[in-house]
KEKE-3310 file (N, C-alpha, C; in steps of 0.2 Angstrom, whole numbers, plus 5000, padded with zeros to 4 digits):
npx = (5452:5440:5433:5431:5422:5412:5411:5404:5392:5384:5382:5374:5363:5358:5354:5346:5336:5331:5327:5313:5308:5303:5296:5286:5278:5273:5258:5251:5239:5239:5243:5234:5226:5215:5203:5194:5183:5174:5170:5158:5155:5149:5155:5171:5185:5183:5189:5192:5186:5195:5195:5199:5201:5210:5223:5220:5206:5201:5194:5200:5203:5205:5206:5204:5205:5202:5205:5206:5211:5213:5223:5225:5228:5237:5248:5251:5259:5258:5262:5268:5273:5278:5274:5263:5258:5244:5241:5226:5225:5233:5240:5245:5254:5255:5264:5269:5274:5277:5266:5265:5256:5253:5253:5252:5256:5254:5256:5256:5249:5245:5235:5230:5219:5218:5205)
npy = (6029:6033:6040:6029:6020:6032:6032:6020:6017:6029:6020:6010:6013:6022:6012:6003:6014:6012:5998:6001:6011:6002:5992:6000:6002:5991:5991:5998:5998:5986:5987:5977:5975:5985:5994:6004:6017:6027:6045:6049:6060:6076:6081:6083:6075:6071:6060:6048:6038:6028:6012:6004:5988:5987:5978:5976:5977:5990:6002:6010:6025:6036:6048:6053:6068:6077:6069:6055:6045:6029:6024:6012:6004:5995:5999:6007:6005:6005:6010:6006:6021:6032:6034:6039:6049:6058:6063:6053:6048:6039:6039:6033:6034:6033:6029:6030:6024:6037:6042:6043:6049:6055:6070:6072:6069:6059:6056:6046:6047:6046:6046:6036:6036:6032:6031)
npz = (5748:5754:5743:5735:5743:5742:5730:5726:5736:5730:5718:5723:5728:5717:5708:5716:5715:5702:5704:5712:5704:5694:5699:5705:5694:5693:5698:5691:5679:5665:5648:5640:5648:5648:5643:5627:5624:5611:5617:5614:5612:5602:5584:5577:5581:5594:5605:5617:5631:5643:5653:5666:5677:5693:5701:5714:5712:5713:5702:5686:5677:5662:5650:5633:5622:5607:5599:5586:5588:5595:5607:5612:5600:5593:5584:5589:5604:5614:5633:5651:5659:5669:5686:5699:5715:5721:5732:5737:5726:5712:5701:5682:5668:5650:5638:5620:5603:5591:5577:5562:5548:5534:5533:5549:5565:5575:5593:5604:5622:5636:5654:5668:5680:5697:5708)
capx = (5447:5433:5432:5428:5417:5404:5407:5401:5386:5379:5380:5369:5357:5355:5350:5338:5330:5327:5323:5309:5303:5301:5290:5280:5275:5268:5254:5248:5234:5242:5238:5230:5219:5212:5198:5192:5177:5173:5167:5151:5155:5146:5159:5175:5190:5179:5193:5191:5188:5196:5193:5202:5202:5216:5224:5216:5201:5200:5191:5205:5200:5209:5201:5208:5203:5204:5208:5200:5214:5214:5229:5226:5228:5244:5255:5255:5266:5256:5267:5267:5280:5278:5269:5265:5253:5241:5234:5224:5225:5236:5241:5251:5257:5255:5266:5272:5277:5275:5262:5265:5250:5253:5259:5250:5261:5250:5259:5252:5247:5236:5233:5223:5219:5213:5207)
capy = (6024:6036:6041:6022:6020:6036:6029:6011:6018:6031:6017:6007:6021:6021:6006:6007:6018:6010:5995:6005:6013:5996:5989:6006:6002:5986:5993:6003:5992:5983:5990:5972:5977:5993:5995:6011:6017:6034:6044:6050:6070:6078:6084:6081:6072:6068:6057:6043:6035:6022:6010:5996:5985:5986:5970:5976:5977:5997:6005:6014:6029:6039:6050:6058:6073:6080:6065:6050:6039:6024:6022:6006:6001:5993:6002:6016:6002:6011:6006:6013:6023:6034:6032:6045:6048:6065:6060:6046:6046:6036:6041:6031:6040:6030:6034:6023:6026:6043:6038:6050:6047:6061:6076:6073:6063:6057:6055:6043:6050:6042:6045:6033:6037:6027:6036)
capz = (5751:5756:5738:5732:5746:5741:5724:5730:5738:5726:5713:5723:5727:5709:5706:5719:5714:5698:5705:5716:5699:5688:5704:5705:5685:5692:5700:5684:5672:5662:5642:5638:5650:5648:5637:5626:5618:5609:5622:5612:5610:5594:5581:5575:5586:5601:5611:5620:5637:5644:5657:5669:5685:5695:5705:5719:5712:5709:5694:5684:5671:5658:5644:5629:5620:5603:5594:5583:5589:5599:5608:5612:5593:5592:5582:5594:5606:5621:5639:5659:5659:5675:5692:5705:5719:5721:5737:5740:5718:5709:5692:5679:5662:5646:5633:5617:5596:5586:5571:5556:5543:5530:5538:5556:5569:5583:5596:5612:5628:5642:5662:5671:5686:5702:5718)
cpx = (5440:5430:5428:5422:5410:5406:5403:5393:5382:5378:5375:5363:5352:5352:5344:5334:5329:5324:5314:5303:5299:5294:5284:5275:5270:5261:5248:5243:5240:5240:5233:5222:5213:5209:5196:5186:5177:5169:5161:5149:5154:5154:5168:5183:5189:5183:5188:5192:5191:5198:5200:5201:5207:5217:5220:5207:5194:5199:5198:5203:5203:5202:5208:5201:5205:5209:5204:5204:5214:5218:5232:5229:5237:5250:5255:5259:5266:5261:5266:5273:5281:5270:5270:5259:5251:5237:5232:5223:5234:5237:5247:5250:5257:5258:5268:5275:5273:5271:5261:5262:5250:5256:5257:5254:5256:5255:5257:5253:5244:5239:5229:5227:5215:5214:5203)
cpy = (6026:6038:6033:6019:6023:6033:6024:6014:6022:6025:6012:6009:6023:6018:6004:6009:6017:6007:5999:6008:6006:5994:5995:6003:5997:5986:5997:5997:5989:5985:5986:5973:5980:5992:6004:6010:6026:6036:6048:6058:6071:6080:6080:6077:6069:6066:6049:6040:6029:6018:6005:5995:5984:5978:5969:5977:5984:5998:6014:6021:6035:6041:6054:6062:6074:6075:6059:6045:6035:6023:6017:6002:5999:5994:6007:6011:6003:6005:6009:6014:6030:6031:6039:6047:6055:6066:6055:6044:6043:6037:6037:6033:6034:6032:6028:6026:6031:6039:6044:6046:6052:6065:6078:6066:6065:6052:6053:6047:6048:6044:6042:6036:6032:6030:6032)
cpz = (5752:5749:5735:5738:5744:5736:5724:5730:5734:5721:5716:5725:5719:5705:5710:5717:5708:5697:5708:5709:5698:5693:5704:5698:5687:5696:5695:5678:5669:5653:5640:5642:5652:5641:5636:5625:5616:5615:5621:5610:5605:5592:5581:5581:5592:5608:5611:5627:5639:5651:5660:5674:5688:5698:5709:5718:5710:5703:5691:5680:5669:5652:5640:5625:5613:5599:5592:5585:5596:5600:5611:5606:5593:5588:5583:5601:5613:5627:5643:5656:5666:5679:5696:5709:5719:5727:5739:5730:5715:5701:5688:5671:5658:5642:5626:5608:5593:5580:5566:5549:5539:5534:5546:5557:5574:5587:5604:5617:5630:5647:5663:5677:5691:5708:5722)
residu = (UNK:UNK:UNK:UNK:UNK:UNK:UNK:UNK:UNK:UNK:UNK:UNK:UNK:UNK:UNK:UNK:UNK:UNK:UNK:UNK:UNK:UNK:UNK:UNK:UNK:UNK:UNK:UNK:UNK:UNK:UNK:UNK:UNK:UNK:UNK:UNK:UNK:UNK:UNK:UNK:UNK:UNK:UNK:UNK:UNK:UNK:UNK:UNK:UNK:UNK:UNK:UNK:UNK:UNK:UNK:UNK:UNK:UNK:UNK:UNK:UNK:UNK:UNK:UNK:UNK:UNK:UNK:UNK:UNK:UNK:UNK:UNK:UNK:UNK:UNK:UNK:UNK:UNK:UNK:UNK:UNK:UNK:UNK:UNK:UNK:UNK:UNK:UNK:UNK:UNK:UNK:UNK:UNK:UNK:UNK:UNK:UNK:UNK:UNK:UNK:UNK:UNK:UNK:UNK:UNK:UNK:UNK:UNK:UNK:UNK:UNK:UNK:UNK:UNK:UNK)
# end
């Protein structure tokens, strides 16, 4: 009986807390709309910065480094995929589909950040 009870309650502990994720994600921009642009550094790979407004009205901001790639561009499939707090900063983690173009695989990566 005590057995099927902790099982009961971890199972719903667990769901929980995946609820608890999914809603955390909805705080994080939305990809649609988040803009980039190169962020104007001489020489090869440069990166790129990228911008959004939150719900609330917050200015978002993510940069990459040491790439010509837009991870915006839609067959990288970008998505939130974590949330997490640094203080009064908010961080959400982009991640989305490996893109292998000859023998280089670019593989997405963003943080925006909103403090």
């Amino acid at each position: 009986m005590h057995t099927q009870l902790i099982a009961a309650v971890l199972a719903t502990m667990a769901l929980m807390g995946n609820v608890y994720a999914e809603e955390d994600l909805s705080i994080c921009p939305k990809v649609s709309e988040i803009t980039s642009e190169g962020n104007g550094k001489e020489g090869n790979l440069a990166g790129f910065t990228y911008t959004a407004k939150g719900v609330d009205g917050k200015e978002w901001t993510g940069e990459t480094m040491a790439t010509d790639d837009d991870f915006l561009d839609a067959k990288y499939a970008l998505k939130a995929e974590s949330v997490e707090t640094q203080g009064a900063k908010v961080i959400c983690s982009y991640g989305g589909t490996a893109v292998t173009e000859g023998e280089f695989v670019s593989k997405p990566y963003l943080k925006m950040v909103r403090q």
